[in-house]
N, C-alpha and C positions, 0 to 999 in steps of 0.2 A: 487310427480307429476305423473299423470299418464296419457299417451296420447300417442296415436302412434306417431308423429313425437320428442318426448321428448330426442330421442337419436340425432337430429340434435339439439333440442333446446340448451341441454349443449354442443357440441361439437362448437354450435355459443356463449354459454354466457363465455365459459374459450377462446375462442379464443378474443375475444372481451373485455372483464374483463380485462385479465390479460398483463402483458408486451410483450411485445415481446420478443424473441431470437433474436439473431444474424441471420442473414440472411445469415453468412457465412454457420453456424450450418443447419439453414434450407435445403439447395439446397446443404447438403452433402459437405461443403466446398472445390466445387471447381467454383467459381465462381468468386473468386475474380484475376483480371489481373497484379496486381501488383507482383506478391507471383511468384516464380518460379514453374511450372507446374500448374499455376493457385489454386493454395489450398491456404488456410488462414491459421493463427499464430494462429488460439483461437482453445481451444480444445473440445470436445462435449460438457465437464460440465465447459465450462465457453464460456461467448458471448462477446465481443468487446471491452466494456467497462473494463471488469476484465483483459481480455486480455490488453489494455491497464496500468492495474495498476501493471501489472506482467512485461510489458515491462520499466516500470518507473522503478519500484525499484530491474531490472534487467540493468540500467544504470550507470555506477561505472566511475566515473571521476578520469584519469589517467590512466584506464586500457583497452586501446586503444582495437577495436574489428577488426583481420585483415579479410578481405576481402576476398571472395573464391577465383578471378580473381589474389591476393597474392601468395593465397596458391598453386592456378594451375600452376602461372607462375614461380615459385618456382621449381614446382617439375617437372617439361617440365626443366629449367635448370640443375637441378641433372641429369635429366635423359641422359642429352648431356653432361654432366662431366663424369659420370661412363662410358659412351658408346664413342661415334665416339671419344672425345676429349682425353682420357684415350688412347685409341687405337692408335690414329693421333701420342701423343706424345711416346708412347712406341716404334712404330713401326720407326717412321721419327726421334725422338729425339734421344734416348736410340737404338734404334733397337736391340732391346730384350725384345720379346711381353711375355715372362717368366717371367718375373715380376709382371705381374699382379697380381702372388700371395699377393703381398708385397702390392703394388701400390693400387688395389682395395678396402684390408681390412681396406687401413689407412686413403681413400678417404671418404670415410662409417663413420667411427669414426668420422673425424674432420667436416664433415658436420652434424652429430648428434649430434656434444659436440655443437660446434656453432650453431645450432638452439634451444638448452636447454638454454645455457644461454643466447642466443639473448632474448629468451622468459622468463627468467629468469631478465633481467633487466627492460622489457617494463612490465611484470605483477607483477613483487612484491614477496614478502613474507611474506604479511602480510593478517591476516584473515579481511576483509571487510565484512561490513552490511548496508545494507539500509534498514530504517525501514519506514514505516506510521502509525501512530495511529489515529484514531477518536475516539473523545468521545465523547459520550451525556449524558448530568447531567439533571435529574430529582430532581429537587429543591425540588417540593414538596415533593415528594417520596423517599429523599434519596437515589436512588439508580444511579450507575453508568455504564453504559453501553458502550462496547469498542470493536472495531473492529481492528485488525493490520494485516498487511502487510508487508515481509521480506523476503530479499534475500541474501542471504549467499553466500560469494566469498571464497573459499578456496584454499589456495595457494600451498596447498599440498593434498595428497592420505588422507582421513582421516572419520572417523564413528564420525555422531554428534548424540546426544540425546536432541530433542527440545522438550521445552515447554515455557509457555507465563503467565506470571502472573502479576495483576496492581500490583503498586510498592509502598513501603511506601509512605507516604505525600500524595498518589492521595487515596487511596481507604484502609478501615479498615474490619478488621474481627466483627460480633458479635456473642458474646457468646450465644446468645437465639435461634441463626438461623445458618443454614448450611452453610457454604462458599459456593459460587456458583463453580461450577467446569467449565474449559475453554474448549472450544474446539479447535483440531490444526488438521491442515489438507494442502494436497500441494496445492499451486495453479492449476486452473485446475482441480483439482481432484487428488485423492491418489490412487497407483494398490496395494494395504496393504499386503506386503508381498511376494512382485515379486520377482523372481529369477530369474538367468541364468545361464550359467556355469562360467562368466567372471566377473557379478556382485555379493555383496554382499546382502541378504534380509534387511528388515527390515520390522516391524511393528509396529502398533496403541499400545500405551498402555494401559491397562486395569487393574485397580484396582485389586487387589485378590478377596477383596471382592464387588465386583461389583458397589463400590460406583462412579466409575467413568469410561468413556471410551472414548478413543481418546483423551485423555486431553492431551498427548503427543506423540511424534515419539522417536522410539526407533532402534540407529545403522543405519542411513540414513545416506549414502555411498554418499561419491561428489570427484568427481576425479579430478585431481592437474588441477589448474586456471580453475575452473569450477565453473557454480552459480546453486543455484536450491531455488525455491521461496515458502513461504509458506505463509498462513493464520490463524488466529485466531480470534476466537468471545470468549467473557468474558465479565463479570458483576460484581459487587461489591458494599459493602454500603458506604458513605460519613460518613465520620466523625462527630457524635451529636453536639458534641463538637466545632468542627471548622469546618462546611462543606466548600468543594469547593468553593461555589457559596451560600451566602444569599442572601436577601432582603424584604424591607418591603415597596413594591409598591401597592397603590392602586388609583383605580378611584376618582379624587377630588370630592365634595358631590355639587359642581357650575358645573361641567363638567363631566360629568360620563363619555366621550368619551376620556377626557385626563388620562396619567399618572402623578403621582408624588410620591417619595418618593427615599431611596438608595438604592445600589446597593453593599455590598460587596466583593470583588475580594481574596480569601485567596487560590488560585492556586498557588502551589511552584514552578511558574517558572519567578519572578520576572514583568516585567514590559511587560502588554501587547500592543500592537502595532493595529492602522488600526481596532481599535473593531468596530464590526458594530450589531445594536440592528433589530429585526423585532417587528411590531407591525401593528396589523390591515391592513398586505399586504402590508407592506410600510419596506422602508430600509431607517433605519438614522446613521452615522456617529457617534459615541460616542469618535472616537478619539484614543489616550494614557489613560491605567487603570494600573495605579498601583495597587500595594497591598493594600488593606483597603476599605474604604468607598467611592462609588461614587453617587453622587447625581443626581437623573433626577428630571428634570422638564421642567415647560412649556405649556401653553395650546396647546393641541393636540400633546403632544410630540416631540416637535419640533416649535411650532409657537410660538418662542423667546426665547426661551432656548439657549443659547450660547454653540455652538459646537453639536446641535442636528439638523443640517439640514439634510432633508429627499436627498438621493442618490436615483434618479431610475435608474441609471446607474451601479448598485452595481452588480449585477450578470452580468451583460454583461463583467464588468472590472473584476469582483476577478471568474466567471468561465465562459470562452471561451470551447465552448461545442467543444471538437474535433470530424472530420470528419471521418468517416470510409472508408477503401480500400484507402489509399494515403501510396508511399512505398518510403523511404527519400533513398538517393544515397550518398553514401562517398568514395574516393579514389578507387580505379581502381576494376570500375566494381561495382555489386550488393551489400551493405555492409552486406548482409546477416539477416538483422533484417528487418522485415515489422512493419513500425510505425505507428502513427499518424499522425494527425495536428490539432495542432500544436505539434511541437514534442515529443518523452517520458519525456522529462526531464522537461517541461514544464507544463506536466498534473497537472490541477486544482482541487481536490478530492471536491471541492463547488460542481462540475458540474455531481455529483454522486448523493453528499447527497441534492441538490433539482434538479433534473435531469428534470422532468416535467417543473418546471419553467424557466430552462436556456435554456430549447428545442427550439430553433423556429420552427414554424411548416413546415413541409416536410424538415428538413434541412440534412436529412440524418445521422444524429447525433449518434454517439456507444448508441447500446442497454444497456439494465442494466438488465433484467432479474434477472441475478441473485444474484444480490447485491440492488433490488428492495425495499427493507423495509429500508434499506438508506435515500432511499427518501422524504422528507419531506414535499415538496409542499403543499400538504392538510394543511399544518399549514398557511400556505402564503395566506394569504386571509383577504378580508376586514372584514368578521361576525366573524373571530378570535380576540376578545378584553379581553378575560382570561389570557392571558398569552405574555409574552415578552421573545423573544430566542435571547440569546447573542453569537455571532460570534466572534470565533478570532483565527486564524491561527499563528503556532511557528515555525521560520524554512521557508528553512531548516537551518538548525544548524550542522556542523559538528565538530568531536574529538574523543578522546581514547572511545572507549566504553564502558569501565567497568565506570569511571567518570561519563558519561553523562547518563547512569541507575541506580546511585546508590548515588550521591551527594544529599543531603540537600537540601541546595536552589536553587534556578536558576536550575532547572531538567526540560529539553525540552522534558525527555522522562516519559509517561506515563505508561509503563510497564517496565519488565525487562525481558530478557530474558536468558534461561537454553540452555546451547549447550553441556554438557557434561554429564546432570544427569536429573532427575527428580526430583519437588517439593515433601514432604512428607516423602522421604525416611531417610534413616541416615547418608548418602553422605551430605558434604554439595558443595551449590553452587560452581562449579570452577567459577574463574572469567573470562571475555569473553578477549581476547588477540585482539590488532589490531584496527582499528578503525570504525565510524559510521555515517551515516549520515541521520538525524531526522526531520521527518513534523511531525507534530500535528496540527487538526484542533479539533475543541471545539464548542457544540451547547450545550448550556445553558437553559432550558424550565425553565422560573422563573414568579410563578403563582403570577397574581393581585389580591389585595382584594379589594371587595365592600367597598365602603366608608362607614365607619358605624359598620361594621361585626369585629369581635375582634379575633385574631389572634388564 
């Protein structure tokens, strides 16, 4: 393109094209009134919506978060024990203010032994994880495609070594073609190889021989009852054999506009719940899918089909779009996190992967930027009659961790993950200590055939 005004022209088509940022990010994050000094929770390289997914799976049931107005008023009372009150009882009780030697060192001690194990019975000693998985199975395509989400509770001073890999039963190696390599990264963004004099570094890993980079973190430092959250994208092929997800759905040759035909379910994680099918811009109810064979039909997929009635209320109920700049209040004082609304523990990951459609307009709704290819909407439409996307949410589900990554059947979790080694090497996996707690959401693209056309 060539034309004098051509440098507004793109600077109008990517402003316009593409998603937004955060508007905290925009106006330099100091805009929002909730946030103490008016700054925002989300970092440059994430906007509202990540920021909310970092806030979810930085949410640990039972491991209460205290409050700064706690900790101030905490330490306003030490400060009047060491000081006036020390003094009052030395000089008025004792009268022999020479003891302080004694008296001071031992006040010190039993208020730091007592605040270790105060903190020591409210947080635990056990390593916690909160995971999110999404996956999307390209039926036709065999391939598997995954996004997670993780945040690690550590209960003690300690160097971990992450990485992310799908897990047996969900995704297989083949011998003609490369493994896909993962990538892992913090949330927010990674400073790869930060120092200081009080922390320890760490870095991206990097193949020797270059076949791979960032597929892992190596020696990331997390200090006693502290979380720090990571991400990963990853790919994989279905098994020829037993994929994920078959089917042999096409348009009946009286109705080209209806579905009919099955639906195989061969997902190792038992019995699915609340499945919901898309078709032609429409949301139907499929119900409970077990394992095996399920049968659609029905003219127009749904017009008599028993248990296929159409939901327009499906994404309003399964993703309530949270509001951005709302800051929730607990026990005395700011509880120090800026959330959502509805709250972190309640975030709907629907309300990500079709973000566009669960938007209402002007509703002020968390950006997606940059978790934007998530989004699926463009499939959501009535001229979409190629293909049928099956929905079905696992979880959460909690328990031991190493179990619920690494069990046979009934496995809510789609990946596994490495916290002390890396994949490839001659280490083998340690197993993860502590416990976990698991969503999975699941979009299915299961292509229709022409009525007629032979497989």
């Amino acid at each position: 393109m060539d034309h004098d005004e051509r440098g507004e022209f793109w600077d109008w088509l990517i402003h316009n094209a593409g998603s937004q940022r955060s508007s905290d990010v925009q106006e330099n994050k100091v805009t929002n009134p909730n946030v103490y000094g008016g700054y925002s929770n989300t970092s440059d390289n994430e906007d509202e919506f990540t920021a909310a997914i970092r806030q979810h799976v930085d949410s640990f049931e039972g491991v209460p978060v205290i409050s700064f107005g706690w900790v101030a008023l905490f330490i306003v009372l030490y400060t009047l024990l060491i000081g006036p009150v020390e003094y009052l009882f030395l000089k008025k009780v004792l009268g022999r203010l020479e003891l302080t030697w004694v008296t001071f060192p031992l006040i010190v001690l039993t208020v730091s032994a007592t605040a270790y194990f105060t903190a020591y019975a409210i947080k635990g000693n056990d390593l916690r994880i909160n995971k999110i998985d999404v996956v999307d199975i390209d039926v036709g395509g065999g391939r598997i495609y995954g996004r997670t989400w993780f945040t690690i509770f550590s209960p003690r001073i300690d160097s971990y070594t992450l990485a992310v890999e799908p897990r047996e039963g969900w995704a297989v190696g083949r011998p003609d073609v490369p493994s896909p390599v993962p990538l892992v990264d913090w949330m927010g963004g990674g400073r790869g190889g930060s120092r200081s004099f009080v922390s320890r570094g760490y870095t991206y890993h990097v193949d020797q021989i270059g076949r791979a980079v960032a597929d892992g973190l190596e020696r990331v430092p997390i200090q006693v009852w502290s979380t720090k959250a990571f991400t990963a994208n990853w790919s994989a092929y279905s098994d020829r054999g037993t994929p994920l997800i078959s089917s042999e759905l096409e348009h009946p040759p009286s109705d080209p506009g209806a579905v009919a035909g099955t639906i195989t379910n061969n997902l190792p994680v038992g019995v699915l719940n609340d499945v919901a099918l898309i078709y032609a811009g429409k949301f139907y109810k499929l119900g409970t899918v077990p394992q095996g064979r399920v049968t659609v039909s029905g003219v127009g997929l749904g017009g008599g089909a028993v248990g296929l009635q159409t939901d327009s209320e499906w994404l309003a109920k399964n993703a309530p779009m949270p509001v951005a700049n709302q800051q929730e209040y607990s026990g005395f004082g700011r509880s120090g996190r800026n959330t959502t609304i509805p709250g972190s523990s309640n975030l709907s990951m629907w309300g990500a992967l079709f973000h566009e459609k669960a938007t209402p307009p002007a509703s002020g709704a968390l950006k997606n930027a940059s978790i934007r290819e998530l989004d699926q909407s463009w499939r959501v439409s009535e001229d979409n009659r190629d293909e049928v996307i099956l929905l079905a949410r696992i979880g959460p589900v909690s328990g031991l961790s190493e179990e619920m990554m690494t069990r046979e059947a009934e496995s809510p979790s789609p990946t596994k993950l490495w916290v002390k080694s890396l994949p490839g090497g001659t280490a083998a996996r340690d197993q993860v200590p502590g416990s976990m707690r698991q969503e999975t959401y699941i979009r299915a693209y299961i292509p229709i055939r022409k009525a007629g056309v032979a497989k």
